[in-house]
N, C-alpha and C positions, 0 to 999 in steps of 0.2 A: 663419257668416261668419268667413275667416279672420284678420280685423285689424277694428279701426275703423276703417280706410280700406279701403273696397272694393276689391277689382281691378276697374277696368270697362273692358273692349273696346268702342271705338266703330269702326261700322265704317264710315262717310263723315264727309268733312269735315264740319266743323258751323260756323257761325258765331265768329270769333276771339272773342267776350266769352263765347258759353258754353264755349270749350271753355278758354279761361284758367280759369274758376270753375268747371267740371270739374277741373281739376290743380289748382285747390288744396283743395278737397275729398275727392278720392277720389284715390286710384291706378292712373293710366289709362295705355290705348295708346288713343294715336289715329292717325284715317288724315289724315296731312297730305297726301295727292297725290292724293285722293277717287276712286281704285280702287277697282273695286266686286269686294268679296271671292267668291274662288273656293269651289265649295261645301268642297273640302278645306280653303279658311282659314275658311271658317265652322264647320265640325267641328272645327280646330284652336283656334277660340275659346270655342268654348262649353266643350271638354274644362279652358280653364285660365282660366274668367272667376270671378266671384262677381254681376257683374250682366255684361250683353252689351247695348248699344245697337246695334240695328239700325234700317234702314232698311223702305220699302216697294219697294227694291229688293233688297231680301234675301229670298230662302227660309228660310224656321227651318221646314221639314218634320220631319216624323218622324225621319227618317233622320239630318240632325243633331239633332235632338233625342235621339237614340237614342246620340249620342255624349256628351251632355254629362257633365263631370263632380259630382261631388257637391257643387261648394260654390256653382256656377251656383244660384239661388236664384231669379232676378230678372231677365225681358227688361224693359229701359223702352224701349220701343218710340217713335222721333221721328218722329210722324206720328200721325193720327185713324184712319185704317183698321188693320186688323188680320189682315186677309184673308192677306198674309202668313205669316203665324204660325201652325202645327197647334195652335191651342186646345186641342183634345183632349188630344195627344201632353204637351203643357206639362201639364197637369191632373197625366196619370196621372205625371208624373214630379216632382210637386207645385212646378211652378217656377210664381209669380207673372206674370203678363204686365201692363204697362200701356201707358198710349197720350196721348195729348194732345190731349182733346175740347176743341171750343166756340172754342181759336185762331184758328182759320181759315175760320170760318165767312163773317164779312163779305169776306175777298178771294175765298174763292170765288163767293160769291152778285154781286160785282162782275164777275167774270170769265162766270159764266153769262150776266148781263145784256148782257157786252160784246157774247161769239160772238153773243147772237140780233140783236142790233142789224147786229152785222157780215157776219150772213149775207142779212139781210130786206134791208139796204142795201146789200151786194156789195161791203164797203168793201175786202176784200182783193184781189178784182177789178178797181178801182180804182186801188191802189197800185200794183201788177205792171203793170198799162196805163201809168202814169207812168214807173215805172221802164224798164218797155221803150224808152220812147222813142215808144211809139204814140197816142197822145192827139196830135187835130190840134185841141180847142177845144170848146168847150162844144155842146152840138146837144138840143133840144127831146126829142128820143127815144135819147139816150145812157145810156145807165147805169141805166134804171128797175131800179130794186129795189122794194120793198113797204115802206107805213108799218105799222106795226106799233100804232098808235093803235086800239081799239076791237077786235084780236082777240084769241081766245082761247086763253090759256097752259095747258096740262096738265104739272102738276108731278108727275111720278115720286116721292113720296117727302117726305110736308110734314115732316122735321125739326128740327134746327138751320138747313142750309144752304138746305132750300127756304125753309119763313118766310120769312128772310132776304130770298129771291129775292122771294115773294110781297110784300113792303114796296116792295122797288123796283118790281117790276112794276106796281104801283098808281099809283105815279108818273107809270108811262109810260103810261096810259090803258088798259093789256092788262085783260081779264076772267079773273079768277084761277081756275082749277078744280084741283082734286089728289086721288089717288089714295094710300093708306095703309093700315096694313093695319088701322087704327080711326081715326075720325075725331076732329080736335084738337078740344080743348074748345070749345066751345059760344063762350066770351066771346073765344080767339083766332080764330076762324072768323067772325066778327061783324068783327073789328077788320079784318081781312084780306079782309074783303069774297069770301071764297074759298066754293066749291063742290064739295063732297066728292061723291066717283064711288066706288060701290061696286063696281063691275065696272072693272079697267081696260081689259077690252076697249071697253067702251060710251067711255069716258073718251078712247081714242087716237082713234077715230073721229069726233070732233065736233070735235078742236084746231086750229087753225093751227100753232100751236108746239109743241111737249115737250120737256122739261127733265128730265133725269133725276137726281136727288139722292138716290137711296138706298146702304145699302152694300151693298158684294159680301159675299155670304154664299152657301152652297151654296143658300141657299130662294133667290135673286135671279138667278144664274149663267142667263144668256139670259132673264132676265124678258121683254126686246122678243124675243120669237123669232122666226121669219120668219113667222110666223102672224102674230103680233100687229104685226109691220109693216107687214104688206099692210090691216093696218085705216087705214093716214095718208090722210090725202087729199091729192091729189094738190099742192095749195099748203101743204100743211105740211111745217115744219123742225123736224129734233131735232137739240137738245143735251145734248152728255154733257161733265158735268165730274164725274163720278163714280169711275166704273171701268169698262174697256171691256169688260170681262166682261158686261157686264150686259145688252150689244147684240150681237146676232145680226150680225157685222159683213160675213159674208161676203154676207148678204141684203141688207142697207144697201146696201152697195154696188152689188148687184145693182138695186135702187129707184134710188139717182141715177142711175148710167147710162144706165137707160131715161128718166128723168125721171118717175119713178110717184111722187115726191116732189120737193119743190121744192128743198131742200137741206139741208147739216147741218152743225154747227157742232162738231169732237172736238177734246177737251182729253186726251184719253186712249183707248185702245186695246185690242184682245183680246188683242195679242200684240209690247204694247210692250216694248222700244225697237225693236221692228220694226214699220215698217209697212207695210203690204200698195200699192204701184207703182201701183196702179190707185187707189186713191184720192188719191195726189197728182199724180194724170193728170186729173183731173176739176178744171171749175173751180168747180161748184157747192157746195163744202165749204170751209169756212177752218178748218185746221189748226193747231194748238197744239201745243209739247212738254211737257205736262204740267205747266203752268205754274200751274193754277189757284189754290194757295196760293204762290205767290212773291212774299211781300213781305218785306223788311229785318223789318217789324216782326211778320209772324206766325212767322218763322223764330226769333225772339230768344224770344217767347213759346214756342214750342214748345220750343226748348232747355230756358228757365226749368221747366215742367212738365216734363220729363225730368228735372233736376237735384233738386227738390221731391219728386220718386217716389223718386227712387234715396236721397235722402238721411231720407225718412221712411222708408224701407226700413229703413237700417242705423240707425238709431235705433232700431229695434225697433217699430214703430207701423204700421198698414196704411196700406200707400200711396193717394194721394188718387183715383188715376186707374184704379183695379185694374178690367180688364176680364175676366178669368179668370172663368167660370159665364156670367158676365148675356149675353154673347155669344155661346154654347153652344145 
């Protein structure tokens, strides 16, 4: 390190209270106009950081990683995923990486819970009819959507953010089943009322819903493939507030349009910030910009964890959030 105050490049806006208590901590560039850095300025920053705050709209590939210089030490990563980031590439060039687990858990698990409400209930097809100006009055056979009372939810992935999911969903009368690659303890599978599926193929084929809450790792990249699509029945909805990696999207879309599926609710994308014309040609889908952790208060916590990594970093001490290996 070459100071007790780090250099640290951040590279989107962050929240005014974390990024006050970043400058006065450390020694930073920050992006006040939240430009998303070109991969030349992310090469440009790694070659002159001592930590680099990126985002999950950043690339830290090999290729910058291949640029950085020797006193870079430290990505503190603002955000839970990591998928971003060549883990590997970081290893062999021994730079630490961290990330900001367990913040965002409850907004996200709110925001799953919203899309399946909002897609079971048509509620975005609702609003656009108002806002059109086409609603002549309430009618006996208007607007059915489906109650979502007594079916069954198949959760992608019982983590942090399914649990989560799973508590609410018990609320709402749904019957919990989930898919993992081992099954949670004994006394949380009791609490949660939940039913583990050792095949997710058998597991997509019994749901009305699915949720998908795992992370994108190269084992997960099209886990829903277009195989394992064609198992939904034809009244089931999935939800992804995940990563859109995870869904076979061009297939997806291929299922709404014929109607081989009843509809789906995306917070996120295979090929976001683009999205693909024909899915917001459809009205059976309610679409999200990747909103699912946006709240005031998981944004100030995730700063906080970025700030506590970076600052037990230069303290000399392992950072609390280190995903470097266990990731791997």
């Amino acid at each position: 390190m070459r100071s007790k105050r780090p250099f640290v490049i951040v590279t989107r806006k962050l929240p005014d209270p974390i990024e006050t208590r970043m400058m006065e901590l450390f020694a930073c560039r920050l992006n006040l106009d939240d430009k998303p850095l070109s991969k030349p300025e992310l090469i440009a920053a790694v070659e002159r950081a001592d930590v680099l705050v990126p985002t999950v709209t950043d690339r830290i590939d090999a290729e910058v990683l291949a640029a950085a210089g020797a006193a870079l030490k430290l990505i503190a990563s603002f955000g839970t995923g990591v998928d971003h980031v060549d883990l590997a590439a970081a290893q062999r060039r021994g730079i630490i990486v961290t990330n900001t687990p367990g913040v965002l858990t409850e907004d996200t698990a709110d925001m799953t819970m919203a899309l399946i409400l909002a897609v079971s209930r048509r509620l975005a097809e609702g609003e656009r009819l108002i806002r059109s100006g086409g609603w002549t009055g309430w009618g006996p056979t208007s607007m059915l959507g489906h109650r979502i009372w007594g079916k069954r939810l198949g959760i992608v992935g019982m983590g942090r953010i399914g649990m989560a999911l799973a508590r609410r969903a018990k609320g709402f009368g749904l019957a919990v089943h989930y898919h993992n690659r081992r099954p949670v303890p004994e006394e949380v599978e009791s609490v949660l009322e939940a039913t583990y599926w050792e095949s997710l193929d058998q597991m997509l084929a019994h749901m009305d819903i699915v949720s998908v809450n795992c992370p994108h790792t190269p084992a997960t990249y099209h886990l829903l493939s277009a195989r394992r699509l064609r198992l939904l029945q034809p009244q089931a909805i999935l939800v992804n507030t995940a990563r859109g990696e995870i869904v076979d999207e061009e297939e997806l879309l291929r299922l709404l349009d014929l109607r081989a599926i009843a509809g789906a609710g995306l917070d996120v994308f295979e090929h976001e910030p683009a999205i693909d014309p024909r899915l917001r040609a459809l009205d059976n889908v309610v679409l999200l910009p990747h909103m699912g952790s946006a709240t005031i208060e998981g944004r100030l916590a995730m700063g906080d964890k970025v700030i506590i990594n970076i600052k037990t970093f230069a303290d000399g001490h392992r950072p609390p959030d280190r995903v470097l290996g266990s990731m791997l």
